[in-house]
Every structure is written in C-alpha cells, then in structure tokens.
N, C-alpha and C positions, 0 to 999 in steps of 0.2 A: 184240776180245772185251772186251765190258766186266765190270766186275769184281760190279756192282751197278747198278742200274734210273739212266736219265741221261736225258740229254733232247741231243741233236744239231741243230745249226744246218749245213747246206751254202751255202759261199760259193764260188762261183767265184773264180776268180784275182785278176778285177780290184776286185773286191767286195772280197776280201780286202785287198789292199794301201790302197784306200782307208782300211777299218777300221783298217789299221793308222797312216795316215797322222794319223786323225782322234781315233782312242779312245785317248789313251796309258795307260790300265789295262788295257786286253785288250793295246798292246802289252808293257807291262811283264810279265804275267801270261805271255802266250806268252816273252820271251827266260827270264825266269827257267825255268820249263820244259826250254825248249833247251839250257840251261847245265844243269839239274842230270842229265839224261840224258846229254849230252857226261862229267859229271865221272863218274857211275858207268859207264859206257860205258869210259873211260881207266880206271879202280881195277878192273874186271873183266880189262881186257887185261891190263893189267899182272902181277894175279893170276895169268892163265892160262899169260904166261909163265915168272913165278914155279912154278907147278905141273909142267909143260914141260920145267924145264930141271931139277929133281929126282929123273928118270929114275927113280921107284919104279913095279914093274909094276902093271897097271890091278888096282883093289879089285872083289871079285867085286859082283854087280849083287845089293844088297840093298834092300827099300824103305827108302824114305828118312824119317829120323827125327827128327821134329821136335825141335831144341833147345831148350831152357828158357830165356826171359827173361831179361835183362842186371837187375840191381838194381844201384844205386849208394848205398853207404852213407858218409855224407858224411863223414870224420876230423875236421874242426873246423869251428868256426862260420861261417867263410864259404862252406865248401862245404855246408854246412849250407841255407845261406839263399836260397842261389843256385839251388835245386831248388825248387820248390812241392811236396812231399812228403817224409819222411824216413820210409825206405829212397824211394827214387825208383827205381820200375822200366819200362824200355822192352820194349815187348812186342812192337813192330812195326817190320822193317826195309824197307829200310835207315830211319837215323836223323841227324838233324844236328845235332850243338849248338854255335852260335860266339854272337860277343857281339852286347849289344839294340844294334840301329842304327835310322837311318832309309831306310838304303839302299834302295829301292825292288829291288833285283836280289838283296839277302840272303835268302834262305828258310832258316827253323831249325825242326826240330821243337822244340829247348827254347835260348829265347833267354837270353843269362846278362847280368847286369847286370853290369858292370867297370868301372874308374875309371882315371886312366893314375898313375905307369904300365902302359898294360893287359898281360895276362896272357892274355887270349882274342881272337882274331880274329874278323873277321865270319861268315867261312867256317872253322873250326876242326880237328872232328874228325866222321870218319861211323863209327858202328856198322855192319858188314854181316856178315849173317849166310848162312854159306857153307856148304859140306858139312861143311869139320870142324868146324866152331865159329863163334864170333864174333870177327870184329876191327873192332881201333877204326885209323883211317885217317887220316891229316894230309890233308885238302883244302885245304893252301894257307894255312897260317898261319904267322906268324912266325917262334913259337917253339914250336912243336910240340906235343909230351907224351911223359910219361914214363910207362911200366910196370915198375913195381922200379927199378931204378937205369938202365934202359936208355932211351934217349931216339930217337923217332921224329920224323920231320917237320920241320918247320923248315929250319934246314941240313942235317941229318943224313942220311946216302944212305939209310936205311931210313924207308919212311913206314906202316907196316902193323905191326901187332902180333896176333897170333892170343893173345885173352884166357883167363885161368885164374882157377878159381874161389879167391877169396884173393889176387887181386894188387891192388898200390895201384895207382890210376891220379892221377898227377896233368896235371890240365889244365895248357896251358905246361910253366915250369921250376923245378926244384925247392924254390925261395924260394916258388913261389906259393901262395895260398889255397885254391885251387881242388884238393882233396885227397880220392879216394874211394877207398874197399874197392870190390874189385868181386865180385860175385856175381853165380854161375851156378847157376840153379837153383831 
C-alpha cells in the first residue's frame, strides 16, 4: 500500500541482480533501505520486550491520539547552528540525526556538522514516536546521549529514553556542544 501516487518498475530475479551488479546507486539506495528497516525492526523488538516484561495489565482500547511534535531549542551556540532553524521542530517519525559524512550507507533526516574531537556519529540518535510518547534511541553511536543527567547509548546498557516536555537533551556527553531543551507540544 502506498502511502501517495509512485510510479513501480517489475524486475524479475535475474533483471534484478544484474541491476544490482551494474547500477551501484540503486545498489546503494536499496542496502541503505535494508539497513534502516533491519535498525527499526531491532528498536521495535526490543521495545516490545521492554513493554512485555513490565507486566502492567492491557490499557483499555481507546482511539489512538496523535502526539504533538518534538521541538528542539538549542542551549548555546553550537547547538544553535547545528539546526537550520531556531526552535527546530520534527514532525514526522521516526527521525535520524547523526554527523554530515560522505558515507554513501549514512541516511539522516538532519545531518549535523562536527569536527573531532567528534561528539556525533554517523548513525546517532532516532526519535520514534510510540503510544506513550516519543523517544530518542542510540542507533549505534559512540558516545551516546544524555537526557538530564542520565546517559543512554554508547556503552551504557540503556539505549532508549521516553522524552518529557522540559528535559535537556544533550547529543553525546556532557562537555559537548551539541545541547537542547526539548519540547513537547
């Protein structure tokens, strides 16, 4: 089901692999793809065990109600400049922000420009917006992120944070730049 008017190409099998052997933009285009459905595909499992193993009984069946926009308001000038807007707001999930590369396998909805020593990964952090709320997600970076003093991702065994309206987020670790209010709402 598509989501809006598209245009469809059918390649048989061997069609296929040729294309892939010959076009390396349609093959980059397809692995990126594949990877970032494998990454929410794994951050949903995960979720659901997370959800699973909290044994609260099931919430009665109410329509389901659309959350309000993630806004990011930058604390100081680097996270300032690192946005192309000030308040920066995301309105559509999920969302990925890690640093500008050339990677041809990186996909970011907002890529951030960094210097080393860097502070942001290629693959960073995702917003997903879930039944309760929104969280921001370590996909695999570094040195993570922090929400108030608590830190996710990176080393740390929690990689998920269910966000509140008022908390700081900082990208990476607490010396970084990269420093937002978050707003819900």
């Amino acid at each position: 089901l598509a989501l809006q008017d598209c245009q469809v190409k059918v390649l048989h099998r061997d069609q296929f692999l040729e294309v892939l052997q010959i076009d390396q933009d349609v093959s980059v285009t397809i692995l990126r793809s594949l990877f970032n459905r494998l990454r929410r595909a794994n951050l949903r499992s995960a979720q659901d065990v997370t959800e699973q193993t909290q044994l609260e009984p099931p919430a009665a069946e109410t329509p389901e109600k659309q959350p309000a926009p993630l806004t990011l308001e930058g604390l100081n000038p680097k996270a300032c400049e690192a946005v192309p807007a000030a308040p920066y707001t995301i309105d559509r999930f999920p969302f990925v922000i890690g640093r500008v590369t050339s990677d041809p396998f990186a996909h970011q909805d907002l890529a951030i420009s960094d210097s080393k020593p860097y502070q942001i990964s290629r693959h960073h952090l995702l917003f997903e917006r879930c039944s309760d709320g929104i969280y921001a997600t370590d996909i695999g970076s570094r040195l993570g992120f922090q929400v108030g003093d608590q830190c996710y991702g990176g080393h740390e065994a929690s990689s998920s944070a269910l966000l509140g309206d008022g908390d700081t987020l900082v990208i990476g670790r607490g010396h970084s730049g990269f420093q937002y209010r978050v707003r819900l709402g």
